[in-house]
C-alpha positions in Angstrom: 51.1 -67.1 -45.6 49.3 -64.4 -47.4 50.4 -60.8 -49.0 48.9 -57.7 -48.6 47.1 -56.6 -52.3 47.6 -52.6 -53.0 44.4 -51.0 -53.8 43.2 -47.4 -54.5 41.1 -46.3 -51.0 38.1 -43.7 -51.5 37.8 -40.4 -49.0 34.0 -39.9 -49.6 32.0 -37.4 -47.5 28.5 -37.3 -47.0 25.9 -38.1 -50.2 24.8 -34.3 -50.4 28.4 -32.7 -49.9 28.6 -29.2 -48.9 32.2 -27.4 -49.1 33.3 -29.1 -45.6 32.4 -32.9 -47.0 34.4 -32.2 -50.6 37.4 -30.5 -48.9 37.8 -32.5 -45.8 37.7 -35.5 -48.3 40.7 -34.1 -50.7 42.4 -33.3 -47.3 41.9 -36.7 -45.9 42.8 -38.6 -48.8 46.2 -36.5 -49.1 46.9 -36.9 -45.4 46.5 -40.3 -45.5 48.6 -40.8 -48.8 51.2 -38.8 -46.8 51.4 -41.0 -43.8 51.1 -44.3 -45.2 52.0 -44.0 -49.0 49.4 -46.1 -50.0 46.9 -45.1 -52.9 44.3 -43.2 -51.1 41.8 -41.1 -53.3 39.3 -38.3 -52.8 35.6 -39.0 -54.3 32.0 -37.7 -53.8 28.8 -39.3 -53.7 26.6 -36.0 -55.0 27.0 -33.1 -56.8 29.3 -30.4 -56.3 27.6 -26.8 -55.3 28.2 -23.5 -56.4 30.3 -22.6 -53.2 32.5 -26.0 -53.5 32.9 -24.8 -56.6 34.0 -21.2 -56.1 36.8 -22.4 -53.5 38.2 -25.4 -55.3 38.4 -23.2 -58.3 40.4 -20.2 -56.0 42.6 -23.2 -54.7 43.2 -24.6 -58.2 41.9 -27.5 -56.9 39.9 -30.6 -58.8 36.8 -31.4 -57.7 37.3 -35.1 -56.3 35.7 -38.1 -58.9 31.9 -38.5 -58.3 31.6 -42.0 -56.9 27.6 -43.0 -57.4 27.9 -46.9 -55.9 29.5 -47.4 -52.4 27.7 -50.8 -52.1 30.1 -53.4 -51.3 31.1 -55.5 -54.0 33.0 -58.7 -54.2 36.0 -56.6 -55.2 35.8 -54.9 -52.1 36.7 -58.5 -50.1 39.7 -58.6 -49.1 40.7 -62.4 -49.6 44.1 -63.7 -48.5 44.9 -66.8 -49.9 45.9 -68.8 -46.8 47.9 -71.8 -46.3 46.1 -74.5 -45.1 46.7 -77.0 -42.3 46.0 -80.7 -41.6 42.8 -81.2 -39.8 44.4 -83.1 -36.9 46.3 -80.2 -36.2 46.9 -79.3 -32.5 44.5 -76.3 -31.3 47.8 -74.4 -30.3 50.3 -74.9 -33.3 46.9 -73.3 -35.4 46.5 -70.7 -33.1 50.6 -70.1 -33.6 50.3 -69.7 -37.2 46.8 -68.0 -37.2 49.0 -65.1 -35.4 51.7 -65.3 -37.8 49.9 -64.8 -40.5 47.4 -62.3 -38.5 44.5 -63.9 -39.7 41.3 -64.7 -37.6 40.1 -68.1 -40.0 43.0 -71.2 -41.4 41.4 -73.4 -43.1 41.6 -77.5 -42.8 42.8 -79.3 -45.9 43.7 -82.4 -47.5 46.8 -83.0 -49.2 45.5 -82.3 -52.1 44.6 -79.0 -50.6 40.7 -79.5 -50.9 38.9 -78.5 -47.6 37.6 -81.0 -45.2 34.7 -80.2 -44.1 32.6 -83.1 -42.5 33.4 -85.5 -39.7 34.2 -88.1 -42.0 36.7 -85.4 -44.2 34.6 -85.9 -46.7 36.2 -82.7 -49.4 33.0 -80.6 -50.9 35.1 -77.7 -52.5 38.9 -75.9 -53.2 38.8 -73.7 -49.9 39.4 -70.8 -51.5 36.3 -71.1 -53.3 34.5 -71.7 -49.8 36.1 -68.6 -48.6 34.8 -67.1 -51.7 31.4 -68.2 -51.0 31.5 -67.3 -47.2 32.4 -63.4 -48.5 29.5 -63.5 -51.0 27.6 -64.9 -48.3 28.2 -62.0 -45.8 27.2 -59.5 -48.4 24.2 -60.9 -49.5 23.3 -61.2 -45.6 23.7 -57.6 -44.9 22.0 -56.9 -48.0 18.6 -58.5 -47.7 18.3 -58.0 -44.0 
């Protein structure tokens, strides 16, 4: 139903970093890189100190990118495009497929694939822009809490 997207993953530390934050982040990042082989990065969220720098530079090492937003962004929702299924689908054969395609929502569609969303069917919006929404909704929620 829907494919994993690659994307670069950011190792930060803490927002003052001492030497333990920076290096534990480069070490991290390359560990994980290692194991999975997917595109994880080092990054920082302050400035590098004197110290940081006198051991990265020993270790011919670069200091990780400085990173000065970690708010979530819309970018940073991962949306699978999902097939949809007929809203008199049986509770069980949605369950089935929600497993298959190890995702928690499905949504109901027409066979136009417009979502149905009242009692009546009645088709308000394209449901991936609703999922859309919902995801702009979440972050706004936790933003303005």
């Amino acid at each position: 139903m829907g494919e994993k997207i690659s994307r670069k993953t950011i190792v930060i530390g803490h927002k003052n970093p001492d030497t333990d934050s920076i290096c534990s982040a480069i070490c991290y990042a390359n560990l994980k890189r290692c194991i999975t082989g997917e595109n994880y990065q080092p990054g920082r969220a302050g400035a590098v100190n004197e110290e940081t720098q006198f051991v990265l530079k020993h270790f011919n090492v670069e200091a990780p990118e400085f990173v000065e937003n970690v708010k979530t962004q819309v970018r940073d929702i991962e949306i699978r495009e999902t097939a949809g299924v007929k809203k008199n689908l049986s509770l069980k054969k949605a369950w089935n497929l929600m497993q298959e395609a190890n995702v928690v929502t499905i949504p109901a569609v027409t066979e136009e694939g417009l979502l149905c969303d009242t009692p009546e069917g009645e088709v308000l919006f394209p449901a991936d822009t609703v999922l859309l929404a919902a995801g702009m909704w979440k972050i706004l929620h936790n933003k303005y809490r």
